[in-house]
C-alpha positions in Angstrom: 4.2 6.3 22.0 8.0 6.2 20.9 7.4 2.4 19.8 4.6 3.2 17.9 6.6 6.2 15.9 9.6 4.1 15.6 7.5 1.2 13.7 5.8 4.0 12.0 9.4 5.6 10.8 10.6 1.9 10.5 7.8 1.3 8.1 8.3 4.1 5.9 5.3 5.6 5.9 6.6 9.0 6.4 7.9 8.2 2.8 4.5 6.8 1.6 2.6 9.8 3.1 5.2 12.4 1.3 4.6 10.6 -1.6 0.9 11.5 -1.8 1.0 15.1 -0.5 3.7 15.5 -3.4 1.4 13.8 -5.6 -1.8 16.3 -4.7 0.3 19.2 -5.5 1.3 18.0 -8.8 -2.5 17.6 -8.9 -3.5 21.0 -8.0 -0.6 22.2 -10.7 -2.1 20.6 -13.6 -5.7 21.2 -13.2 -7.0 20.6 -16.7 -9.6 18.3 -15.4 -10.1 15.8 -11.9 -7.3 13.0 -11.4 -8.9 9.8 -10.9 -9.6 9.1 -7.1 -7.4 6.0 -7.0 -4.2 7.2 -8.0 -2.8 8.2 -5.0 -4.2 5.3 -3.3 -2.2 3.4 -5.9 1.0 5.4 -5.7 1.0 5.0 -1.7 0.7 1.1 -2.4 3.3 1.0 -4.3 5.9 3.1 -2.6 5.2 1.0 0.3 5.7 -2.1 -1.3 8.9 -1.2 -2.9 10.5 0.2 0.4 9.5 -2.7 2.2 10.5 -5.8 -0.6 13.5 -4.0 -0.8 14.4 -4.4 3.0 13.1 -7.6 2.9 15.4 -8.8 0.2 18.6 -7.0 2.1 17.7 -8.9 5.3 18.3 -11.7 3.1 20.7 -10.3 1.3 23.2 -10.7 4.5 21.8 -14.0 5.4 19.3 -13.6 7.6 22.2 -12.3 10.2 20.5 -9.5 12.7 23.5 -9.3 14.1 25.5 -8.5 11.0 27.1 -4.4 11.4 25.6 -3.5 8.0 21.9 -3.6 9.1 20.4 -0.5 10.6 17.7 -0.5 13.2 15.1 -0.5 10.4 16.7 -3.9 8.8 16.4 -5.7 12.0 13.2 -5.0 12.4 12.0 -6.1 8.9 14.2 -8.9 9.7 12.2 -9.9 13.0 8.7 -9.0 11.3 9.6 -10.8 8.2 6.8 -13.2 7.8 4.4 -10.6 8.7 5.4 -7.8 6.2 5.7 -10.5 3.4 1.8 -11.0 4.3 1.1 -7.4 4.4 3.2 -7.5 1.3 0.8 -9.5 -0.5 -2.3 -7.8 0.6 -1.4 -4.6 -0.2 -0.3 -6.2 -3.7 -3.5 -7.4 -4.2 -5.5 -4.3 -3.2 -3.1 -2.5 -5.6 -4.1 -5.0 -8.5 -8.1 -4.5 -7.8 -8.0 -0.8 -7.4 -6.2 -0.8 -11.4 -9.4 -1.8 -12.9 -10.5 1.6 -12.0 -7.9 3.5 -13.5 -7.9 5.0 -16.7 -5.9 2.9 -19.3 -2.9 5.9 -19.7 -2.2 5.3 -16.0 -2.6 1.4 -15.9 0.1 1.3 -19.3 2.3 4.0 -17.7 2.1 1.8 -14.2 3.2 -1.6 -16.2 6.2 0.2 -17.7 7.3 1.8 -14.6 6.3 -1.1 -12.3 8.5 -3.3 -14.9 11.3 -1.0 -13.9 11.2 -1.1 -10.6 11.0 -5.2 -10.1 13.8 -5.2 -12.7 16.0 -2.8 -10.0 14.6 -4.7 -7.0 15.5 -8.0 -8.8 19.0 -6.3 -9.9 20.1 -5.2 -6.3 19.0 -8.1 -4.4 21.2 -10.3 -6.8 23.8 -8.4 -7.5 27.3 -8.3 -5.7 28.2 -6.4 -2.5 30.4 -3.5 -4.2 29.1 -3.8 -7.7 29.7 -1.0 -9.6 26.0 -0.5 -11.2 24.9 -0.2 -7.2 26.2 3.2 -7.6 23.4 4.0 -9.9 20.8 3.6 -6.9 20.1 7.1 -5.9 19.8 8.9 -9.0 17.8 5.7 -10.5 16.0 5.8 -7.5 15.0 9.4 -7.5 14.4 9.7 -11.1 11.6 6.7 -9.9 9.6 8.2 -7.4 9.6 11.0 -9.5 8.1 9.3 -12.1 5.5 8.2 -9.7 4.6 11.1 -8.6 4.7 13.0 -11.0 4.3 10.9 -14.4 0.9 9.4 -12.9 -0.7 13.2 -13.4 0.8 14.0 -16.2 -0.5 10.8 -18.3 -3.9 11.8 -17.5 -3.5 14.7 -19.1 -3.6 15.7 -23.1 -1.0 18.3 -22.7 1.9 19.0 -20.0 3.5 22.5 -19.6 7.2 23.9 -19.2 6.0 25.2 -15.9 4.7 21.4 -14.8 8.0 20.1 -16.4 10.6 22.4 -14.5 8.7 21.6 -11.2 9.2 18.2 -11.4 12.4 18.0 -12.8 12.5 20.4 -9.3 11.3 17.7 -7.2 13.6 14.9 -8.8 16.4 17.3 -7.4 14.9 17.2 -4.4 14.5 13.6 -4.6 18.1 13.0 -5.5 19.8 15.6 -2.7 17.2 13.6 0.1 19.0 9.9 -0.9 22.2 11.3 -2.0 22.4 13.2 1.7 20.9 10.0 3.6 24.5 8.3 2.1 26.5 11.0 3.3 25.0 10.6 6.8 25.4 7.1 6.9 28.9 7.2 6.2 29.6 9.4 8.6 27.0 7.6 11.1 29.4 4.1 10.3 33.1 5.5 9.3 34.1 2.3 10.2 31.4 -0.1 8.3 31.1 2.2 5.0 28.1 1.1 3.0 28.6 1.0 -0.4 27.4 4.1 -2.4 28.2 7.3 -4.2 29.5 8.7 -0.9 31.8 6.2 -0.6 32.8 6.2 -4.5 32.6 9.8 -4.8 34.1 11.0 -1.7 32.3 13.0 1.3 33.6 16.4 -0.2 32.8 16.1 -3.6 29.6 14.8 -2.7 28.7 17.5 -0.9 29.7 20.0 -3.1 27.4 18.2 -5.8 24.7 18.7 -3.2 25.2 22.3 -2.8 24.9 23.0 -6.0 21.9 21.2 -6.7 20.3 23.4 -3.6 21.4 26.6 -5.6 20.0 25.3 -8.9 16.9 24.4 -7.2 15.9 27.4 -5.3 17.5 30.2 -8.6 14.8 27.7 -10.9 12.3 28.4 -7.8 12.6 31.8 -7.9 12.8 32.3 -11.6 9.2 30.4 -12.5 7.6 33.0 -9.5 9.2 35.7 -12.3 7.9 33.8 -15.5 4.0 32.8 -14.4 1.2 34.8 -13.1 -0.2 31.3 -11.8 -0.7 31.8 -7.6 -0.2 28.2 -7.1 2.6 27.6 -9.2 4.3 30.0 -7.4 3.4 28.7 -4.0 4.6 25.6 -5.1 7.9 26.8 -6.7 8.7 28.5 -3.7 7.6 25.1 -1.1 9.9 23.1 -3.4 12.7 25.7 -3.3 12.1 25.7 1.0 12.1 21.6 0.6 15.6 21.8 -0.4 16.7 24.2 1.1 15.6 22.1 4.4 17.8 19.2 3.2 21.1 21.8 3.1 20.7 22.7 6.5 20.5 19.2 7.5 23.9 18.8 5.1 25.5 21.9 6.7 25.2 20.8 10.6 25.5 17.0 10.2 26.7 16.3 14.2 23.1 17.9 15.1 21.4 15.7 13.0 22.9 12.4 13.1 21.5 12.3 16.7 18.9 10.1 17.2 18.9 9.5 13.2 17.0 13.0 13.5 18.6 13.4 9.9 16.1 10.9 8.9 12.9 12.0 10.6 13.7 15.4 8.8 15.2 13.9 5.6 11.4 12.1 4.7 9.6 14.3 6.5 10.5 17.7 3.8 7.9 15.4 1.7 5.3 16.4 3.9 6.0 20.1 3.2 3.8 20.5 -0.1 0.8 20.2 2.6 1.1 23.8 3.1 0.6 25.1 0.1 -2.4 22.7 -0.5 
């Protein structure tokens, strides 16, 4: 049973699931009229295929080394699976393309744009240099793109979008940027002697974490303010799950020897994109 949770966690499909659920309550927040049934199918493709390319292209990155210190468990064992992802890869590329002749044309242009972007940064990391300065930009560029995702592929469905929608996902890229900005934190702290090269490492552990206290205060005080500012049940629900999300992510940042057991920072980390199930 452990095996099968590690692949699952090694596959990051608690990231691909979390993606949807975040996705449905963007949904039920803008209910103008139905979202197409093959959006989130879509969206869970392509997060998939993003994580897993990416991976891929590391392993390859570092020369096809399992051995090298810089690879975590879940490089190795894209690194041993490699020509089966690729193929899964591929499928799941194709399904993708198919299922886009049932989209609505707003979502298809908004998917080519944002799809552009994200090969580009792929493209961009995998070729790029070890310690190169625009690596840096990964976890806000990164967050501001599942964001995007999740959020953008409602929102161009519809013929208007509202401050309320607005702040909450401008909420949730917070939330997107404290999970990957506190997964580099944790890292370095996991490997003090093998730092991986990010804003934790640029930054410094203490100013980092000071950033990501503040973003939790910002985050919950906009949570609370939009329950004081619309009469809409759900929005509020939702304004107050996103304020919990983060808020989940702190406590992970303020005991950090609890959770970098067993990576348990991790299963946690992802898993606060499941939360929006409980308002749904």
């Amino acid at each position: 049973m452990l095996n099968y949770l590690r692949t699952i966690y090694y596959l990051s499909l608690p990231v691909v699931l979390g993606a949807v659920l975040s996705n449905h309550m963007a949904m039920r927040l803008s209910d103008i009229e139905p979202v197409h049934w093959a959006t989130p199918v879509i969206l869970a493709l392509v997060v998939f295929i993003i994580y897993t390319v990416d991976r891929l292209l590391d392993v390859r990155k570092f020369g096809g080394d399992v051995s090298n210190q810089l690879l975590t468990a879940r490089h190795r064992f894209h690194f041993i699976h490699a020509s089966l992802l690729w193929r899964v890869v591929i499928g799941a590329t194709i399904l993708a393309f198919i299922l886009t002749f049932f989209l609505p044309g707003s979502v298809v242009k908004f998917g080519i744009v944002l799809g552009g972007i994200c090969v580009a940064y792929v493209g961009a990391v995998f070729r790029l240099p070890a310690r190169h300065p625009a690596l840096l930009l990964k976890e806000p560029l990164v967050a501001i793109l599942y964001a995007a995702g999740v959020w953008g592929s409602v929102w161009v469905q519809r013929p208007s979008v509202s401050n309320l929608e607005i702040a909450e996902g401008l909420m949730f890229m917070g939330i997107a940027f404290q999970n990957l900005l506190l997964f580099a934190i944790m890292e370095q702290l996991e490997t003090p002697t093998v730092p991986v090269f990010s804003l934790a490492t640029a930054w410094g552990l203490d100013s980092c974490g000071l950033l990501l206290r503040w973003l939790t205060f910002i985050i919950i005080v906009m949570g609370f303010t939009l329950c004081f500012v619309t009469t809409d049940r759900f929005a509020q629900r939702s304004a107050l799950m996103l304020s919990l999300m983060s808020l989940t992510l702190y406590g992970i940042q303020r005991y950090p020897t609890y959770f970098l057991k067993n990576e348990r920072y991790r299963w946690l980390g992802d898993g606060v994109f499941w939360m929006p199930m409980l308002v749904l």
